[in-house]
FIKOLZA-1660 file (N, C-alpha, C; in steps of 0.1 Angstrom, whole numbers, plus 5000, padded with zeros to 4 digits):
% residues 236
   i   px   py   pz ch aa at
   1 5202 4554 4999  A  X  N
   1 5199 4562 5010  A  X CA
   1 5207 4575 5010  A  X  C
   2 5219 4574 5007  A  X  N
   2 5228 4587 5010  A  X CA
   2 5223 4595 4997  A  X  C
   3 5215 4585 4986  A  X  N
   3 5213 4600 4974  A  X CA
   3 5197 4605 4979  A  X  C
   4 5194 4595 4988  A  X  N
   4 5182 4609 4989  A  X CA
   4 5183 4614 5004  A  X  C
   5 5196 4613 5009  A  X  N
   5 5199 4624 5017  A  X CA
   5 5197 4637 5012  A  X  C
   6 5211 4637 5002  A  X  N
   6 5216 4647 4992  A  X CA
   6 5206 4652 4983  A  X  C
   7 5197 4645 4983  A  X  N
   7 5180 4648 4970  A  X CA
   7 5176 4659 4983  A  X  C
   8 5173 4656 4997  A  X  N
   8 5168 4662 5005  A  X CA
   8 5172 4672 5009  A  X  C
   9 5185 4674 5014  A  X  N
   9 5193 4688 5018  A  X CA
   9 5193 4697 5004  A  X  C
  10 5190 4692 4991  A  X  N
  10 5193 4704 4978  A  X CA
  10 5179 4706 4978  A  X  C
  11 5168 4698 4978  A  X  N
  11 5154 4707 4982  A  X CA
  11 5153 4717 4990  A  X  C
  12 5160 4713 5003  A  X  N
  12 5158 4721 5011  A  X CA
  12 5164 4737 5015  A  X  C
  13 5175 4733 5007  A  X  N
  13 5185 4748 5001  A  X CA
  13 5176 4757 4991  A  X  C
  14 5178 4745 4983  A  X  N
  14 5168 4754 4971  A  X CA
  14 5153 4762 4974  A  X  C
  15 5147 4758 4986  A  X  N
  15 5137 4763 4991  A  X CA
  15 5140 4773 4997  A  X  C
  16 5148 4773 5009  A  X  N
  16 5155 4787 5014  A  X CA
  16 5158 4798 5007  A  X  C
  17 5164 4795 4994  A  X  N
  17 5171 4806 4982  A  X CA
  17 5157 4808 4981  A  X  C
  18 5148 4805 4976  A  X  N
  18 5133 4810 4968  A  X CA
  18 5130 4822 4980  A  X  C
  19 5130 4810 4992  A  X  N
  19 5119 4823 5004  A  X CA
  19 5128 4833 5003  A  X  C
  20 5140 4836 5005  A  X  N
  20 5147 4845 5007  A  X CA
  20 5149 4855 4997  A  X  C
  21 5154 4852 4985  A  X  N
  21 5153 4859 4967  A  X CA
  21 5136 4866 4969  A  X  C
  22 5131 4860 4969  A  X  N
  22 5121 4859 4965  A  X CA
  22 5106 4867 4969  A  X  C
  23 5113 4867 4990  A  X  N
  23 5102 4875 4996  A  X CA
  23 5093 4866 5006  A  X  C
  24 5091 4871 5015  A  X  N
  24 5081 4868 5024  A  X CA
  24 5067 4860 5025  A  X  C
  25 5062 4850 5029  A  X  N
  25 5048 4847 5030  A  X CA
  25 5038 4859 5031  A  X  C
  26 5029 4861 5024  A  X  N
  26 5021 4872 5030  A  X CA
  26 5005 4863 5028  A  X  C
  27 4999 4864 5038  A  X  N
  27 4984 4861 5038  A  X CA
  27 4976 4870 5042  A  X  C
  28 4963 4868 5037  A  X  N
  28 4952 4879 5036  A  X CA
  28 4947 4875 5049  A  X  C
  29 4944 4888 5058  A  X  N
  29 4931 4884 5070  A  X CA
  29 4918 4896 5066  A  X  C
  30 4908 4892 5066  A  X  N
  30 4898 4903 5068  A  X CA
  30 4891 4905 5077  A  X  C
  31 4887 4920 5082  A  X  N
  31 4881 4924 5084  A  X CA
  31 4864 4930 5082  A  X  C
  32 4854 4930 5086  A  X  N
  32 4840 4927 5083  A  X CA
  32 4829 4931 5097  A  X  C
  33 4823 4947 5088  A  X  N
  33 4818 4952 5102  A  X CA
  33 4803 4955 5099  A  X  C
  34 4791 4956 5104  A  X  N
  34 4782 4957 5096  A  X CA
  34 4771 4960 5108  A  X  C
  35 4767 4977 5109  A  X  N
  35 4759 4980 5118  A  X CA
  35 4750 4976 5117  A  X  C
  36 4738 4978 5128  A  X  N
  36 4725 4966 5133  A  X CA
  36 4721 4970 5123  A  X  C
  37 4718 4981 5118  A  X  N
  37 4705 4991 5107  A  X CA
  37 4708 4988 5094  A  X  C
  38 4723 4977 5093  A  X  N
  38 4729 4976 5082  A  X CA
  38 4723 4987 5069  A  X  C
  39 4732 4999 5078  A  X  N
  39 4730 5010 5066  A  X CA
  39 4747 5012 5066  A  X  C
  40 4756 5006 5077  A  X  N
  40 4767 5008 5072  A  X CA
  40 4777 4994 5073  A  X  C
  41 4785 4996 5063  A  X  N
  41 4793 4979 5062  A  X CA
  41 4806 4979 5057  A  X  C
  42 4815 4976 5064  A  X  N
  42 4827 4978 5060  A  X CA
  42 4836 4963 5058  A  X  C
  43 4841 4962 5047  A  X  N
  43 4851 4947 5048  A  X CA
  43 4865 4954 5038  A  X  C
  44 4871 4948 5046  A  X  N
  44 4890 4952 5043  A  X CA
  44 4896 4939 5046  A  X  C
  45 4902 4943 5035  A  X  N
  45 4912 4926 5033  A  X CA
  45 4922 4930 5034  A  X  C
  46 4933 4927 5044  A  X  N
  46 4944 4933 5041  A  X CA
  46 4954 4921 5044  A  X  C
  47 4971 4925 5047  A  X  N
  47 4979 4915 5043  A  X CA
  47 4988 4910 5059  A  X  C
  48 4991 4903 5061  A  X  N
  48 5000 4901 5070  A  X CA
  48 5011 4892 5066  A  X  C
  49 5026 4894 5071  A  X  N
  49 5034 4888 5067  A  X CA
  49 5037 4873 5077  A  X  C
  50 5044 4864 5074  A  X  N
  50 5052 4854 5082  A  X CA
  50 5065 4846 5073  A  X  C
  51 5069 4844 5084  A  X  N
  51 5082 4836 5082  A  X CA
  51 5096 4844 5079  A  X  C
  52 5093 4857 5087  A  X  N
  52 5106 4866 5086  A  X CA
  52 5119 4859 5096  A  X  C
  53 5126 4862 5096  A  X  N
  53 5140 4860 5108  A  X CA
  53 5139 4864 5118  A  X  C
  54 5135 4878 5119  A  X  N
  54 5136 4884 5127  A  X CA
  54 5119 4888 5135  A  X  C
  55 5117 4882 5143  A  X  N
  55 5100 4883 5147  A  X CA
  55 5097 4892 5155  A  X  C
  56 5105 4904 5162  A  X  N
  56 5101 4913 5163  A  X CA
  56 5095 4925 5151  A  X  C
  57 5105 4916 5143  A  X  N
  57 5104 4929 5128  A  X CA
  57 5094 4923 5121  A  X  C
  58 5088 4912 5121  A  X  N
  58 5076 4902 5120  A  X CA
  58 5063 4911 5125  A  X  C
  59 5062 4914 5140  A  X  N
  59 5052 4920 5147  A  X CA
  59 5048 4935 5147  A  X  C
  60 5061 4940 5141  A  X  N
  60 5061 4956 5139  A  X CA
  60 5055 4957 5125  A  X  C
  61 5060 4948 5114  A  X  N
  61 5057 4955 5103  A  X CA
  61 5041 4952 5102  A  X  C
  62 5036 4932 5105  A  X  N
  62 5023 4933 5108  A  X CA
  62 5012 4944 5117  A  X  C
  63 5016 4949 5122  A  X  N
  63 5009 4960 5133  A  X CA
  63 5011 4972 5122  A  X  C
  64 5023 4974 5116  A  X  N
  64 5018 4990 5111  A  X CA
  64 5010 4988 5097  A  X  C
  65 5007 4973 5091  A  X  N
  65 5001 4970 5078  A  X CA
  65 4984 4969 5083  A  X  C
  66 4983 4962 5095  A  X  N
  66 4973 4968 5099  A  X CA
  66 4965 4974 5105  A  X  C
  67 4975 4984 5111  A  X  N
  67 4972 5002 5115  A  X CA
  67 4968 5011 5098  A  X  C
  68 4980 5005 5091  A  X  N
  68 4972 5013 5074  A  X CA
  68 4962 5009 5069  A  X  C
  69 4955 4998 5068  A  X  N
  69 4945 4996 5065  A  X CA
  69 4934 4998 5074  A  X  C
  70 4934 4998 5087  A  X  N
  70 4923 5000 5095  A  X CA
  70 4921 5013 5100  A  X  C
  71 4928 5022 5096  A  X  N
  71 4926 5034 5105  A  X CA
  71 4933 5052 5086  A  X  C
  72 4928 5057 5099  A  X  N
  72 4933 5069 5086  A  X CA
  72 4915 5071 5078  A  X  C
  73 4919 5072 5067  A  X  N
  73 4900 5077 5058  A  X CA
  73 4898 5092 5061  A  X  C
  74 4908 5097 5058  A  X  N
  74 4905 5113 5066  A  X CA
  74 4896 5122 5053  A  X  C
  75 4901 5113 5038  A  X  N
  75 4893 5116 5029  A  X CA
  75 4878 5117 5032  A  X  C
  76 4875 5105 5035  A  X  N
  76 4860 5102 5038  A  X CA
  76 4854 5111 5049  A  X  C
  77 4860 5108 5062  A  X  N
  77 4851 5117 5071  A  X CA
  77 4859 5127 5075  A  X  C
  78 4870 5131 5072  A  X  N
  78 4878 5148 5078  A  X CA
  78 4884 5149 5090  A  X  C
  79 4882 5137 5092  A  X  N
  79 4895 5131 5106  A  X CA
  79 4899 5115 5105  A  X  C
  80 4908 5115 5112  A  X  N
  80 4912 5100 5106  A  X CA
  80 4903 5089 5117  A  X  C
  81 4900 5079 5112  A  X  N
  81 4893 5074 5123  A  X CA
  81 4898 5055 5123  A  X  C
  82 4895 5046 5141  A  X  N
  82 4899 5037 5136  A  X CA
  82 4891 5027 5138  A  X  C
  83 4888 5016 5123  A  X  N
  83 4878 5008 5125  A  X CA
  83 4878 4997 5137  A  X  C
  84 4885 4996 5147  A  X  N
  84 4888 4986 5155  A  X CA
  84 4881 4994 5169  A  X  C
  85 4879 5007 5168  A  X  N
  85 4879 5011 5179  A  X CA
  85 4862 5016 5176  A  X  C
  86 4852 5007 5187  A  X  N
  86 4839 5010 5188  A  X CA
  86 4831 5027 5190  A  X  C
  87 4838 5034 5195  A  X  N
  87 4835 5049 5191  A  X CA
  87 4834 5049 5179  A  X  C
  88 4845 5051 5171  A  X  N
  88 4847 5056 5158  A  X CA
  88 4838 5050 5146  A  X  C
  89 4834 5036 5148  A  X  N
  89 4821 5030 5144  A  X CA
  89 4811 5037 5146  A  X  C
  90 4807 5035 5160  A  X  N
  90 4795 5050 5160  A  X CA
  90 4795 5065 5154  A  X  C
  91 4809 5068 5151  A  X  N
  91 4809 5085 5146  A  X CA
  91 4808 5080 5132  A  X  C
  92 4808 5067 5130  A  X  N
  92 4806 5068 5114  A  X CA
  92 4792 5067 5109  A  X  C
  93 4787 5060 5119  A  X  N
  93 4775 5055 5115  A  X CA
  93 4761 5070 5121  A  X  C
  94 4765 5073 5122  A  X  N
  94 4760 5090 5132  A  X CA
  94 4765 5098 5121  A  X  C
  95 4775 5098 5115  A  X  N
  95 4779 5112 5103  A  X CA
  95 4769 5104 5093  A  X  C
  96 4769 5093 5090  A  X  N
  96 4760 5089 5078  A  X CA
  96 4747 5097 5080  A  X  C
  97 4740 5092 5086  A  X  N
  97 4730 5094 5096  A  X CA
  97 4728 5110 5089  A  X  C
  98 4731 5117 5103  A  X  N
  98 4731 5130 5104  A  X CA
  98 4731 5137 5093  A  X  C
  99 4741 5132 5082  A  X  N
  99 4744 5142 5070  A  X CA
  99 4735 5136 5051  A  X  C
 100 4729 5123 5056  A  X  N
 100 4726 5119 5045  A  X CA
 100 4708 5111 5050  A  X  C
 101 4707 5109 5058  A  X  N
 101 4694 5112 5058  A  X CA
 101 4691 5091 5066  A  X  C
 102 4685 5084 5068  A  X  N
 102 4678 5078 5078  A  X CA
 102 4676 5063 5061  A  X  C
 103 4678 5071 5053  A  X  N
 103 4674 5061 5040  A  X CA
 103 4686 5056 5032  A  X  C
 104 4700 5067 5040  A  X  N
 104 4713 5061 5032  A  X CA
 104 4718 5051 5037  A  X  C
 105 4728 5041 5026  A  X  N
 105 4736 5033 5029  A  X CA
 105 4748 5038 5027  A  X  C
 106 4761 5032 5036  A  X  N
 106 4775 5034 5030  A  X CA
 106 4780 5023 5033  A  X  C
 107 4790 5020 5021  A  X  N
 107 4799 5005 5017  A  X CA
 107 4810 5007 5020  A  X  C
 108 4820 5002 5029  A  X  N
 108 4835 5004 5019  A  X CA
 108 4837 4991 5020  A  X  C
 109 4847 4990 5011  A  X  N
 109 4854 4978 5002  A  X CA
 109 4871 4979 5002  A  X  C
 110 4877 4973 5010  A  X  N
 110 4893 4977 5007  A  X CA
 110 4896 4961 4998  A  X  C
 111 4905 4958 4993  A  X  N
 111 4916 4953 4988  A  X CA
 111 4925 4956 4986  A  X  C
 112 4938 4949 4986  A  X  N
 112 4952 4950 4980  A  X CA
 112 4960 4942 4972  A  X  C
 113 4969 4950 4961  A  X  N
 113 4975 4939 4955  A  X CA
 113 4990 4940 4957  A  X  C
 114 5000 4933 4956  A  X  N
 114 5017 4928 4962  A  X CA
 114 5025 4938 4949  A  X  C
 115 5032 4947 4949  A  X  N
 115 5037 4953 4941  A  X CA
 115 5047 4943 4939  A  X  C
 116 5056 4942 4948  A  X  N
 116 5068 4935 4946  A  X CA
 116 5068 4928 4959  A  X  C
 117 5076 4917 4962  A  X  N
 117 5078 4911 4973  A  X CA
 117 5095 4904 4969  A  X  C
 118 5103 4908 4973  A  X  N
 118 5114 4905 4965  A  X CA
 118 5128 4911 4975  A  X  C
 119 5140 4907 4978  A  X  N
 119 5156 4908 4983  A  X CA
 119 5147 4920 4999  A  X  C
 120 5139 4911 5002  A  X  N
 120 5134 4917 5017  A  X CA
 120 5126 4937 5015  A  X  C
 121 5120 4937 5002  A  X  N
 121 5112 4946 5001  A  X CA
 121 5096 4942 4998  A  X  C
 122 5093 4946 5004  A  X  N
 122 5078 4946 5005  A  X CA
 122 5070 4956 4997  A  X  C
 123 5068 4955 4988  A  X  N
 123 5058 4965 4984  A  X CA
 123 5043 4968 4982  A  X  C
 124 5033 4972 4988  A  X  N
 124 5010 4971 4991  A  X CA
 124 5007 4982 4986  A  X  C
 125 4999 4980 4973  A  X  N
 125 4992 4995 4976  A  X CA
 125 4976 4988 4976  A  X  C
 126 4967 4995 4987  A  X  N
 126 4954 4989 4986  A  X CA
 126 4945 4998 4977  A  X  C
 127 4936 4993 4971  A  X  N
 127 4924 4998 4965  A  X CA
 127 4912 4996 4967  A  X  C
 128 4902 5005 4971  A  X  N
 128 4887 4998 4979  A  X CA
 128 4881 5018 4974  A  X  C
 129 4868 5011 4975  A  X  N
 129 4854 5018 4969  A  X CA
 129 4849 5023 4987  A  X  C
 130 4842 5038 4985  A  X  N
 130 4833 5039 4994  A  X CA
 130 4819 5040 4991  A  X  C
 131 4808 5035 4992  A  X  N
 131 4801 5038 4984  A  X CA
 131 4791 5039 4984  A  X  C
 132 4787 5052 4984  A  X  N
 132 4773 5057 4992  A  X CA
 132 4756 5060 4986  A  X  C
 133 4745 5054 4990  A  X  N
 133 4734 5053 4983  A  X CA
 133 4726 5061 4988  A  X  C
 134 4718 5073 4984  A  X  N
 134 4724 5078 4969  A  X CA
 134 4740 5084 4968  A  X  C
 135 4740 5082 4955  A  X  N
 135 4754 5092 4952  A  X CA
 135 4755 5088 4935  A  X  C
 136 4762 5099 4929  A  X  N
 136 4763 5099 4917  A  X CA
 136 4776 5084 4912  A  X  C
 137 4785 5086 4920  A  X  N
 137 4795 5081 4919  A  X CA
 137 4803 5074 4931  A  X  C
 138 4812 5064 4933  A  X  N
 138 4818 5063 4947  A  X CA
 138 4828 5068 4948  A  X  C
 139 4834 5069 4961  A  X  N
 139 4847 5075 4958  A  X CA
 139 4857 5068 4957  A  X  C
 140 4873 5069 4957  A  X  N
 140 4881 5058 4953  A  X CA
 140 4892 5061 4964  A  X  C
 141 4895 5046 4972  A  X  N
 141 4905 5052 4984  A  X CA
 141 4917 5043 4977  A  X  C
 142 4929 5049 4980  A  X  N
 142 4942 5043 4972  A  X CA
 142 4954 5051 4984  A  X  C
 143 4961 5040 4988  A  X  N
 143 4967 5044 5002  A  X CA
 143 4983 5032 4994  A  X  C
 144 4994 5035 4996  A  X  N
 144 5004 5028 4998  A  X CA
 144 5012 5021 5008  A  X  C
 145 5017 5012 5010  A  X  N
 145 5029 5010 5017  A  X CA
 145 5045 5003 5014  A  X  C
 146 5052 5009 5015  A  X  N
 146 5070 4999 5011  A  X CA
 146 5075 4998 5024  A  X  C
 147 5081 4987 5028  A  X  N
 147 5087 4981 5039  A  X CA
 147 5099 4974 5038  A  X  C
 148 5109 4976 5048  A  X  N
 148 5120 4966 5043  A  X CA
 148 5117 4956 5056  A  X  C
 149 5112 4943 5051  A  X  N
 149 5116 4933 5061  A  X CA
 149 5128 4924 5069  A  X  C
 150 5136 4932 5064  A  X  N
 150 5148 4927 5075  A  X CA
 150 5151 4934 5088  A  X  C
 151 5149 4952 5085  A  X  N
 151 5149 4961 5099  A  X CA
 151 5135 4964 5098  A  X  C
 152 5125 4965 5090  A  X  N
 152 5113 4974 5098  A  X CA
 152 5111 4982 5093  A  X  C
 153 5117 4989 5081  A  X  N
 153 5122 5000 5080  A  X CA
 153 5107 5006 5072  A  X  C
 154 5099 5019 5077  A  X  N
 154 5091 5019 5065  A  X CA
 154 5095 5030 5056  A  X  C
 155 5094 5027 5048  A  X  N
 155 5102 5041 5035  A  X CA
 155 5089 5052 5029  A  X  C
 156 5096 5063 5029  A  X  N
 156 5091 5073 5025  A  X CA
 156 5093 5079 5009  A  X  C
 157 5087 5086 5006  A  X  N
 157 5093 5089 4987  A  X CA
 157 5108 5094 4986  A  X  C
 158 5112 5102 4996  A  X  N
 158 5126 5106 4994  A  X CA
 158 5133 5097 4997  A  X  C
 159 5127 5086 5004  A  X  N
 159 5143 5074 5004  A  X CA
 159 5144 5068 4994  A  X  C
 160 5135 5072 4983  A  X  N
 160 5144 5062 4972  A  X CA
 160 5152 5070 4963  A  X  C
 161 5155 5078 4966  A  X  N
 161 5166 5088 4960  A  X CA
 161 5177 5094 4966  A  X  C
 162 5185 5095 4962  A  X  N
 162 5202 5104 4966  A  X CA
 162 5195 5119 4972  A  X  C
 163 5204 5125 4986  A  X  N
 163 5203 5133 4989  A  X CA
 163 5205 5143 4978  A  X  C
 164 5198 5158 4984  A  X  N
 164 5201 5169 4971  A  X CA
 164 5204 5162 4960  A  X  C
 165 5197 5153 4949  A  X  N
 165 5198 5152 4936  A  X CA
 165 5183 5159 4930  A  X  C
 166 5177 5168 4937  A  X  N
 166 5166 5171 4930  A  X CA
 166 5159 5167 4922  A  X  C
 167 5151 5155 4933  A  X  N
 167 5146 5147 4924  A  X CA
 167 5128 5148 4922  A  X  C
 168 5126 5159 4930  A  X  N
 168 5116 5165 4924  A  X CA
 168 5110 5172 4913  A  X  C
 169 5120 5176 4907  A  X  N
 169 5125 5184 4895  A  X CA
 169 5120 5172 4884  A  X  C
 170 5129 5164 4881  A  X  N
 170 5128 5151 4874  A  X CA
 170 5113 5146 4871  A  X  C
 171 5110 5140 4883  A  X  N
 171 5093 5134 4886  A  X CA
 171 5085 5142 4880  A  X  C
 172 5089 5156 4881  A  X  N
 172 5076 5159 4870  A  X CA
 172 5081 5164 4854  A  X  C
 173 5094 5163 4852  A  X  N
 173 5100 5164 4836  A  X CA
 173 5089 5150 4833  A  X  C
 174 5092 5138 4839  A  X  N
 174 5088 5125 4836  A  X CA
 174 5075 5126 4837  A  X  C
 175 5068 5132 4847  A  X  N
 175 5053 5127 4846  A  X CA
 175 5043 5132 4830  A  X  C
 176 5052 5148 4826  A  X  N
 176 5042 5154 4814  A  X CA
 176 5053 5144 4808  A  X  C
 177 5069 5139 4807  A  X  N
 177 5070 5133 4795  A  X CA
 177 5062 5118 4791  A  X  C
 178 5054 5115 4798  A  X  N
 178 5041 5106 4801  A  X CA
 178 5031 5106 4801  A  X  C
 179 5029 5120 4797  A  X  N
 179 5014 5127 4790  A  X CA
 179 5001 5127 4808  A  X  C
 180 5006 5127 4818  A  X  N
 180 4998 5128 4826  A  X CA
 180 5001 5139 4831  A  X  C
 181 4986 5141 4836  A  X  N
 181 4981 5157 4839  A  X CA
 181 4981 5156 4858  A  X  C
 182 4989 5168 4860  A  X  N
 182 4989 5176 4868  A  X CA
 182 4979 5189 4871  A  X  C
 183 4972 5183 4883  A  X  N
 183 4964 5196 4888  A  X CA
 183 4975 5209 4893  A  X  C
 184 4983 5200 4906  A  X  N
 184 4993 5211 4914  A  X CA
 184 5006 5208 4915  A  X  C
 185 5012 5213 4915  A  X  N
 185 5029 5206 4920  A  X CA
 185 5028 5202 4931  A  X  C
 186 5035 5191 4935  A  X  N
 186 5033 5189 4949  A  X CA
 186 5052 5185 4953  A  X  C
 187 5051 5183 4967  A  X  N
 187 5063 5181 4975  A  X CA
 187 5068 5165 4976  A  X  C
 188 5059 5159 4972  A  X  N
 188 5056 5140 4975  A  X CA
 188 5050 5136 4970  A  X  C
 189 5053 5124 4966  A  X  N
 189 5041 5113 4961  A  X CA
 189 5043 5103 4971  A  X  C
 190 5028 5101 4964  A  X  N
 190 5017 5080 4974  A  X CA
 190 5025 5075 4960  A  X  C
 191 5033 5065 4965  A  X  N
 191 5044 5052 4956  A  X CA
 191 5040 5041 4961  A  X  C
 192 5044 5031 4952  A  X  N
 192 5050 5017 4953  A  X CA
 192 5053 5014 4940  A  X  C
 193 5062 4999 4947  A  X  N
 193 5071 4996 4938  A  X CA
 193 5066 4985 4928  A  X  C
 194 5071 4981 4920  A  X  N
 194 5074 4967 4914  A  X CA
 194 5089 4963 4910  A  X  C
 195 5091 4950 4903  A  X  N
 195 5103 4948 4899  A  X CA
 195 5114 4957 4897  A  X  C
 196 5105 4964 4884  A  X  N
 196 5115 4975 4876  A  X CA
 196 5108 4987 4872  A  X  C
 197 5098 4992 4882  A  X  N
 197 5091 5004 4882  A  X CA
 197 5084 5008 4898  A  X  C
 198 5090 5025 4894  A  X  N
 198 5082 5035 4905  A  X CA
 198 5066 5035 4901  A  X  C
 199 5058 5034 4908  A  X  N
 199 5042 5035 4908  A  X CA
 199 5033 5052 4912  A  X  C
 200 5038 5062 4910  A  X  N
 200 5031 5069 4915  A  X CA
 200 5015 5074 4913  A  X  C
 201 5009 5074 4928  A  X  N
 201 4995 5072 4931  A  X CA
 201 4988 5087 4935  A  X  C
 202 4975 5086 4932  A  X  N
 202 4970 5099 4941  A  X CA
 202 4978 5114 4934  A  X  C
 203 4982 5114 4921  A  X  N
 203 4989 5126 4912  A  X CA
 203 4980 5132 4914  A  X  C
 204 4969 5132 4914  A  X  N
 204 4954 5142 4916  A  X CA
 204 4941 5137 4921  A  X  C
 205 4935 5144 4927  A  X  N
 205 4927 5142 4929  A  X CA
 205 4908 5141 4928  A  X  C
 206 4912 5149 4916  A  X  N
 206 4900 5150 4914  A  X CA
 206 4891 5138 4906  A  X  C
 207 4879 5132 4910  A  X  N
 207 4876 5121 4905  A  X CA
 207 4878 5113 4893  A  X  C
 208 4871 5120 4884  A  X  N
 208 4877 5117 4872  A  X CA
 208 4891 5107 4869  A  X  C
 209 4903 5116 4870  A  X  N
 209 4913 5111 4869  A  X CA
 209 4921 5112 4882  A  X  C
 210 4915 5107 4893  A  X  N
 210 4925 5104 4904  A  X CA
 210 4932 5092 4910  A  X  C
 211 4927 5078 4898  A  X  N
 211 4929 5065 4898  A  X CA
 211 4943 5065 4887  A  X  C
 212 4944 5071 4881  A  X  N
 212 4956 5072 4870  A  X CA
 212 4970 5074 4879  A  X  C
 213 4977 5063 4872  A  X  N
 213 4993 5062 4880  A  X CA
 213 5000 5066 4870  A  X  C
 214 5014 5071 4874  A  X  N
 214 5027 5073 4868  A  X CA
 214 5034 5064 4868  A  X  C
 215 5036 5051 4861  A  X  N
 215 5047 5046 4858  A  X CA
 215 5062 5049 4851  A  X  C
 216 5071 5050 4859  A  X  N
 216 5080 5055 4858  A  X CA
 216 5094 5042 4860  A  X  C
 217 5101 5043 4847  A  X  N
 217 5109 5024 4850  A  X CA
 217 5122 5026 4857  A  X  C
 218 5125 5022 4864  A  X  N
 218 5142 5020 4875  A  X CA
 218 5146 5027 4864  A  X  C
 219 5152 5029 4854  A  X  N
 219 5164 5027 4840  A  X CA
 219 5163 5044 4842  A  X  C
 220 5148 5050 4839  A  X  N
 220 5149 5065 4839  A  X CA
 220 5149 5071 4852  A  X  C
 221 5157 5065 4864  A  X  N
 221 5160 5079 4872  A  X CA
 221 5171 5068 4882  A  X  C
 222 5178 5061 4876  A  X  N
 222 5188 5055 4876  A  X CA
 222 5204 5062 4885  A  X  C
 223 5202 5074 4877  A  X  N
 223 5212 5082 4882  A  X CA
 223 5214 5090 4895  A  X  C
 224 5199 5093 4900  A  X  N
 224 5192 5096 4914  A  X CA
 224 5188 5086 4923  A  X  C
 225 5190 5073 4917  A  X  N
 225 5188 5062 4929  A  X CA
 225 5194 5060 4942  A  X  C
 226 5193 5066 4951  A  X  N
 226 5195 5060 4966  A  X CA
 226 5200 5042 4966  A  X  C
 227 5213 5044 4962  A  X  N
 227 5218 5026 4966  A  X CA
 227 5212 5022 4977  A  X  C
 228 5208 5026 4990  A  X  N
 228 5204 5021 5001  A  X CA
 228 5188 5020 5004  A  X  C
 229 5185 5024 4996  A  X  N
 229 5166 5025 4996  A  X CA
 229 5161 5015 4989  A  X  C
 230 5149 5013 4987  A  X  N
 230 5141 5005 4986  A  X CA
 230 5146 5000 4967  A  X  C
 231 5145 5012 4960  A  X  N
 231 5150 5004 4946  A  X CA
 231 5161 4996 4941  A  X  C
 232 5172 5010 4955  A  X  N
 232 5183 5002 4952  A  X CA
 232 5187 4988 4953  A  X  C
 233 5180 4987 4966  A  X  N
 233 5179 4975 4971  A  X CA
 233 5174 4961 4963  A  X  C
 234 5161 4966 4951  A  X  N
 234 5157 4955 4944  A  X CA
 234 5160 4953 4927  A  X  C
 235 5171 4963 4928  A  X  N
 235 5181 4966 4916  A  X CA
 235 5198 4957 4918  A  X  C
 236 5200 4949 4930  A  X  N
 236 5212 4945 4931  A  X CA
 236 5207 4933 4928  A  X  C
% end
């Protein structure tokens, strides 16, 4: 009896270490909208977390994961709009309409996949199709999110680097020493993480090549890491 006490409390440890090392429960809920004339249909899968510590920081970060997936598309229609909210259904289903004619369809399609989930960092970037009949091509929506699930914290591209280390400079030494093409310089990248790599998203935009990422590994910008940001964090 007392060894499978001891069998029991070292399962039970050993399971805390995993959740904890290791990262959060996250499950998929979807979403699934589909006007009467079914000329328009939208389904998004996105993520919610459980079994954090802290359940306010539980409720905040679920609310802003699915405020990112359900709302925003500014690409698509030129203002941001949100699928929860029955107006903005109708302005979607009315711009179809109006602008493509009584015979189009429009799809969208979201998904996401877990960059990292790991020492209370969360890493999502979704991927989903819009896609419209006729049309030559669809378009491609690619949106990120990093989170720290202990405070809430949502991280931006400069928190994962040292103040004044110019680390804009760098990102794009690295991006052409990566053979990827740049339309414009820009001030920011759409990121996420994995284990032991930066992900940058959305480098350009033009169809063709606006699905193409910059992998870029912890090791090469090592020296501009922000100990208290998100890498640092999954580098200890």
């Amino acid at each position: 009896m007392q060894f499978l006490k001891i069998l029991f409390i070292t399962v039970v440890l050993l399971h805390f270490c995993i959740f904890t090392v290791y990262g959060a429960e996250i499950k998929s809920e979807r979403f699934v909208y589909k006007s009467s004339d079914k000329k328009f249909s939208i389904t998004i899968i996105y993520p919610q977390v459980s079994g954090l510590e802290d359940k306010n920081v539980e409720k905040e970060v679920n609310k802003f994961l699915k405020k990112g997936f359900l709302t925003g598309y500014e690409g698509v229609y030129g203002r941001s709009v949100n699928f929860l909210d029955k107006k903005d259904l109708e302005f979607c289903h009315k711009d179809l309409i109006e602008n493509f004619g009584n015979n189009s369809t429009y799809n969208i399609e979201v998904e996401y996949n877990i960059g990292v989930n790991k020492n209370n960092i969360l890493s999502i970037h979704y991927t989903g199709l819009a896609m419209l009949t006729p049309s030559a091509h669809p378009s491609k929506l690619l949106k990120t999110f990093t989170v720290n699930l202990k405070d809430g914290k949502i991280y931006t591209f400069k928190d994962l680097f040292k103040e004044k280390s110019n680390y804009m400079s760098l990102m794009e030494k690295l991006i052409k020493k990566h053979d990827l093409y740049i339309e414009k310089q820009k001030e920011s990248y759409d990121f996420y993480l994995t284990t032991d790599e930066l992900i940058l998203i959305n480098i350009n935009t033009s169809y063709a090549i606006q699905g193409f990422e910059g992998n870029i590994k912890f090791q090469e910008i090592k020296d501009i890491i922000n100990e208290k940001g998100p890498i640092g964090i999954l580098m200890k």
